[in-house]
C-alpha positions as CSV (number, residue, x, y, z in Angstrom):
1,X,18.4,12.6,6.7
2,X,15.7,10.9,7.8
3,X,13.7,11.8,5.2
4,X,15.9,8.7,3.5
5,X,13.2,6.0,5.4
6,X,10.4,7.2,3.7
7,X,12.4,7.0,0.0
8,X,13.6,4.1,1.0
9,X,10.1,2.8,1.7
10,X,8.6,3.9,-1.3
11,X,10.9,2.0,-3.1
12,X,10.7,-1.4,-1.5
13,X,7.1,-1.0,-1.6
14,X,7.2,-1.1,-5.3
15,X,9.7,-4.0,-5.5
16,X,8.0,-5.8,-3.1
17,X,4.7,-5.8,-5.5
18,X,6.8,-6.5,-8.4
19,X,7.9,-10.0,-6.3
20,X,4.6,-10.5,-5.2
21,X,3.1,-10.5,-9.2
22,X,5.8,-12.9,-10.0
23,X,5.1,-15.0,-7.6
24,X,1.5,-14.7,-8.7
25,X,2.6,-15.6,-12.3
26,X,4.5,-18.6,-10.9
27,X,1.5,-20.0,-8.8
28,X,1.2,-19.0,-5.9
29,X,-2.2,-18.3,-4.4
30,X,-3.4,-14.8,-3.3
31,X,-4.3,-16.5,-0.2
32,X,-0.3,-17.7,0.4
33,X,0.7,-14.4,-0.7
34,X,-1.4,-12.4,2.5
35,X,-1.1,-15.1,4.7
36,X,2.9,-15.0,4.4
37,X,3.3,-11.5,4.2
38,X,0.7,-10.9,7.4
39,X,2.7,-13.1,9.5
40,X,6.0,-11.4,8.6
41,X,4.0,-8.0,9.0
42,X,3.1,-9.2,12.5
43,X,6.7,-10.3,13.6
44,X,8.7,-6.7,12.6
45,X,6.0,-4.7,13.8
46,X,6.9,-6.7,17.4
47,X,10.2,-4.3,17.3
48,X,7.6,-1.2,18.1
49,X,7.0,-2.9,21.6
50,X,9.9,-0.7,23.1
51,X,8.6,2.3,21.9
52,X,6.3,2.3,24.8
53,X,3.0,3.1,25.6
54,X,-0.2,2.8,27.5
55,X,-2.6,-1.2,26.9
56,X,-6.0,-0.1,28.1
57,X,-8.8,-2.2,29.2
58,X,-10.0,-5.1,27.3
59,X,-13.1,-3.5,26.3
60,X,-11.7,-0.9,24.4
61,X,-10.0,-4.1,22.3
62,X,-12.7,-3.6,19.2
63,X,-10.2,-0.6,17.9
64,X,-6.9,-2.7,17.3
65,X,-9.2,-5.0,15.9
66,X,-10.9,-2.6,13.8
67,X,-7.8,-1.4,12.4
68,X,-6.4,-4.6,11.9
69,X,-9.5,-5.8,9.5
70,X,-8.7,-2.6,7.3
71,X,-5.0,-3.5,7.3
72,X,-5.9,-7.1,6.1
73,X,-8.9,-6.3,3.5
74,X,-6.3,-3.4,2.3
75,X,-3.2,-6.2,1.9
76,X,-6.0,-8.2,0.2
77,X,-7.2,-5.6,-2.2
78,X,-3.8,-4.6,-3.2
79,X,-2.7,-8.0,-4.2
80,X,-5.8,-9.2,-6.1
81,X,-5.4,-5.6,-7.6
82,X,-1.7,-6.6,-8.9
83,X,-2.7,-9.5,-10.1
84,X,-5.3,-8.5,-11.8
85,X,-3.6,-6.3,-13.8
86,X,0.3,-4.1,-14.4
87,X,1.9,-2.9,-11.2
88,X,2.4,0.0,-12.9
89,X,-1.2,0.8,-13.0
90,X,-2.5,-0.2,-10.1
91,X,0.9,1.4,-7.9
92,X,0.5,5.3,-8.9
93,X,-3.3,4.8,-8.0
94,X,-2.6,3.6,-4.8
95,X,-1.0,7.0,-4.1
96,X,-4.7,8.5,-3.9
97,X,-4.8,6.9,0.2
98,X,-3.8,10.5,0.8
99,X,-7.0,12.0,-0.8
100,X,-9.0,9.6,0.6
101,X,-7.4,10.8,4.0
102,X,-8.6,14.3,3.9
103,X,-12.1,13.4,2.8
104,X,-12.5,11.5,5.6
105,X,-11.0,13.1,7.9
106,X,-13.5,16.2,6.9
107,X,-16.7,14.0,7.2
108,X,-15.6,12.2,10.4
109,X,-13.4,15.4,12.4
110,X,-15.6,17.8,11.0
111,X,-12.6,19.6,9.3
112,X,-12.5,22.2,6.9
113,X,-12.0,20.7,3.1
114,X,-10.0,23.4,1.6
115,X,-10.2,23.9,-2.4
116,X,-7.0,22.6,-2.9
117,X,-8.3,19.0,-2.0
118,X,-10.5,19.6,-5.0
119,X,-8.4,20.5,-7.4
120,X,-6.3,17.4,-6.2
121,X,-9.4,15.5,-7.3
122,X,-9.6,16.6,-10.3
123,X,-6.0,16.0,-11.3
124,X,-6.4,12.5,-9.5
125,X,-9.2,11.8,-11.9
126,X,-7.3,13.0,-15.0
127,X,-4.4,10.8,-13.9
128,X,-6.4,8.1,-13.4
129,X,-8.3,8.4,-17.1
130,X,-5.0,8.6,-18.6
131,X,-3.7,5.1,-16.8
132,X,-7.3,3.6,-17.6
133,X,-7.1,5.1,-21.2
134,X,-3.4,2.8,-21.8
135,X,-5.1,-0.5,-21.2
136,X,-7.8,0.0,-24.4
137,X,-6.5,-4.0,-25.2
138,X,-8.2,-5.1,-22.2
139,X,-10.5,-2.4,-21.2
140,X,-11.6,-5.1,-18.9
141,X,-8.8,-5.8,-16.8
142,X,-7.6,-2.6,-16.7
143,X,-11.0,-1.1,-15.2
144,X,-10.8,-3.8,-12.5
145,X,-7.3,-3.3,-11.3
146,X,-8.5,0.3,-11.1
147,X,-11.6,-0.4,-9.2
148,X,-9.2,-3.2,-6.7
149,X,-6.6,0.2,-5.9
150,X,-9.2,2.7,-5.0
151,X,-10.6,0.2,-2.7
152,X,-7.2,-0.7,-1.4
153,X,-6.8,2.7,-1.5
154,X,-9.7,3.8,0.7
155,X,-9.4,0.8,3.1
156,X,-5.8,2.1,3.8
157,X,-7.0,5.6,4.0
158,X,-9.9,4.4,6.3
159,X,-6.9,2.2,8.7
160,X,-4.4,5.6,8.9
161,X,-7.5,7.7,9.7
162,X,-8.7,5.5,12.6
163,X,-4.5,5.1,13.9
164,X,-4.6,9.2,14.4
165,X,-7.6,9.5,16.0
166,X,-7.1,6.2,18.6
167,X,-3.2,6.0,18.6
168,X,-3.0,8.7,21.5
169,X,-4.2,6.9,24.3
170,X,-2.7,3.9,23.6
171,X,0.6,5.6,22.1
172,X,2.2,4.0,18.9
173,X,4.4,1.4,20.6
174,X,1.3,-0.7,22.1
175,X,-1.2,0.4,19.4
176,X,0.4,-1.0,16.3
177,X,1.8,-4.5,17.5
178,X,-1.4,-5.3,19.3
179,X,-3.1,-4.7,15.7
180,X,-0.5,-6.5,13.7
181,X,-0.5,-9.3,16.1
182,X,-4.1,-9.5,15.8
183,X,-3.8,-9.9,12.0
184,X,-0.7,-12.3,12.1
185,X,-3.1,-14.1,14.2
186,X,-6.2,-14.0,12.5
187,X,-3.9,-14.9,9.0
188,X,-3.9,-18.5,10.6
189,X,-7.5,-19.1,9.6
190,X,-6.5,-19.4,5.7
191,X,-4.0,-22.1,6.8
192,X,-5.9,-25.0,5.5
193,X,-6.0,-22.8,2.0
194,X,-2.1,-22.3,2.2
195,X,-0.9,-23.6,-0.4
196,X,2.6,-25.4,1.9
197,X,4.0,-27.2,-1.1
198,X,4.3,-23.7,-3.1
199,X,7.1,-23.1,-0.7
200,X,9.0,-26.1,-2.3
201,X,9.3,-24.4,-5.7
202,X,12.3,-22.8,-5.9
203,X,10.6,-20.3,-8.4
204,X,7.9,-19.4,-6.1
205,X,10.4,-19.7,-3.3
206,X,12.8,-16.8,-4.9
207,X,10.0,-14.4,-5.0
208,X,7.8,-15.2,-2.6
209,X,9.9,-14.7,0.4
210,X,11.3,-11.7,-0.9
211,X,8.0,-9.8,-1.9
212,X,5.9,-10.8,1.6
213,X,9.6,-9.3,3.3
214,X,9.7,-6.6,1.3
215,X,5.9,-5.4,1.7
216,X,6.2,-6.0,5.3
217,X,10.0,-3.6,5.9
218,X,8.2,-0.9,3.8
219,X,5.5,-0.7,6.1
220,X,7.5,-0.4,9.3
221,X,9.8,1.8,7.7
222,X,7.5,3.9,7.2
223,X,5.7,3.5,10.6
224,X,8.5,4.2,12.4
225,X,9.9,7.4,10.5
226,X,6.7,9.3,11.2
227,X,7.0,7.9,14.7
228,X,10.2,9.1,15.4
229,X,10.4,12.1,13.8
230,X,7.1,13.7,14.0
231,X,7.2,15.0,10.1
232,X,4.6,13.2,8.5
233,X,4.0,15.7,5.8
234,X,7.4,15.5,4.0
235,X,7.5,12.1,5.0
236,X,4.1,11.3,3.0
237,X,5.2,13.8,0.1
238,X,8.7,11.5,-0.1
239,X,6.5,8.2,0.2
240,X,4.3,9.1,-2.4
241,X,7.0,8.9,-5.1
242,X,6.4,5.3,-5.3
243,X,3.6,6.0,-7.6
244,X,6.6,6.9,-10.0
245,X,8.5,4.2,-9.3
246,X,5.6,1.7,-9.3
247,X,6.1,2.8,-13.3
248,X,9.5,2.7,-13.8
249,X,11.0,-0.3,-12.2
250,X,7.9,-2.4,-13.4
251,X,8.8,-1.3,-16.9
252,X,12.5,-2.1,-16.0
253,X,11.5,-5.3,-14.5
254,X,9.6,-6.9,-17.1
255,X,12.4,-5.9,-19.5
256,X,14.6,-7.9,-17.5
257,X,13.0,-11.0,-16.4
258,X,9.4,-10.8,-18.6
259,X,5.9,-10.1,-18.0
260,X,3.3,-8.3,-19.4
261,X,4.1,-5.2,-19.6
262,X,7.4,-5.8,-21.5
263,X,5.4,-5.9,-24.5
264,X,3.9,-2.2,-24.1
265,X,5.3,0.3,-26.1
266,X,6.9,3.6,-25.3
267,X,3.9,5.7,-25.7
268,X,2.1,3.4,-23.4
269,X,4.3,3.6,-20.6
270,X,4.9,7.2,-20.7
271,X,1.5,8.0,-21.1
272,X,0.9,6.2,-17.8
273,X,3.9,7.6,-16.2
274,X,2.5,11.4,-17.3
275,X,-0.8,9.5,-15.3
276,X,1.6,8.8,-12.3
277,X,3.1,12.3,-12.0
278,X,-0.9,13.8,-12.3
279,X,-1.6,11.7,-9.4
280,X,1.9,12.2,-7.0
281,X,0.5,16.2,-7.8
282,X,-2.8,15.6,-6.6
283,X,-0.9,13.4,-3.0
284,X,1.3,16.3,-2.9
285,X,-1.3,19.3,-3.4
286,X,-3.7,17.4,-0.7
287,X,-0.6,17.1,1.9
288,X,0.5,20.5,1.9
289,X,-3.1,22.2,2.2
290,X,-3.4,20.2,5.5
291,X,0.2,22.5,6.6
């Protein structure tokens, strides 16, 4: 049953990115975007408190500050990646965190890279050149949205790497409010650049809100399942469905209330779903060679 959290996270994660690009298209800033979504970030990852734990020392205060930069360059990457281009691009790319994981993982814990992770490379890459090879209209666009996931991508890869290896001495429920009230706090600096009267749209309003609250329950869904219940294999194998579904319900969405990628055909949208499924192979291959 609890493998139900990390479905469930999957899934808002892709909603809440199909909000965000709308609000995008209605005019929102990028800048409104993270600093909303930060501060709502901040506030559910307060629940964790009562999990317990261990604050140590104020010089040992660069790691929670650390990990909060990656979170907050990662949120940034991620939207200007959607934005830049189809959520159903740049979503089954961001499933490659999990790659990016083991690599580092290897070069920074000295662990064995078994063959398996490269054979997950190479069917990332192929998934990858078939999602690049469906934008040929705006080679462009499509190469930068690419380029934006990695690096969202790695940056999210480099934040869950640092968590494992620093989380134990502080334990989870001091670790991950300290470092998401750091970045709710340090999203107060792009106040002047907020733009307050996008808030008064009713447009921006309806999807907005929804997206930055969506983004920020997927996260602590996901948080606290592998908290909890100590499975993080299965739970990252369920998670990483979301590059399928970054496909589907975008194709669904802009059917229903426009966008861009209403106006791809069939072929295009299969191909790249084919590209999703290459890459949810490679997450999958990579999680169960670490078993």
């Amino acid at each position: 049953m609890h493998l139900l959290l990390p479905l469930l996270a999957s899934i808002l994660y892709v909603c809440g990115l199909i909000f965000v690009k709308r609000s995008g298209a209605a005019g929102a800033s990028n800048l409104t975007i993270i600093f909303l979504s930060n501060v709502l970030s901040a506030i559910a990852f307060s629940s964790l408190w009562v999990m317990g734990g261990t604050t140590l020392a104020w010089t040992m205060f660069w790691q929670p500050v650390v990990i909060a930069w990656l979170f907050i360059q990662g949120l940034a990457l991620t939207f200007l990646a959607i934005a830049r281009g189809d959520v159903s691009i740049a979503a089954p790319i961001f499933g490659i965190k999990v790659v990016f994981v083991a690599l580092l993982l290897t070069f920074v814990g000295g662990e064995h890279l078994p063959r398996s992770v490269w054979y997950a490379a190479a069917l990332a890459a192929a998934g990858i050149g078939l999602i690049q090879w469906t934008g040929r209209g705006q080679p462009h666009d499509v190469v930068m949205t690419i380029i934006l996931a990695l690096s969202a991508a790695f940056s999210y890869a480099a934040f869950d790497c640092l968590v494992q290896l620093w989380a134990p001495a502080w334990g989870a429920g001091r670790l991950l409010p300290i470092v998401f009230w750091i970045v709710g706090g340090a999203s107060f600096c792009l106040a002047p650049w907020v733009e307050w009267s996008k808030f008064k749209d009713a447009t921006v309003r309806a999807n907005l809100l929804p997206g930055a609250t969506l983004v920020a329950l997927q996260a602590i869904s996901i948080t606290v399942a592998i908290a909890l219940f100590n499975d993080a294999a299965r739970i990252n194998v369920v998670y990483a469905m979301r590059g399928l579904w970054g496909v589907a319900l975008a194709w669904a969405a802009a059917k229903i209330w426009g966008g861009a990628e209403a106006n791809h055909g069939h072929q295009t949208m299969i191909t790249r779903l084919l590209g999703a499924a290459l890459l949810t192979a490679a997450v999958i291959l990579v999680i169960f060679s670490q078993n």
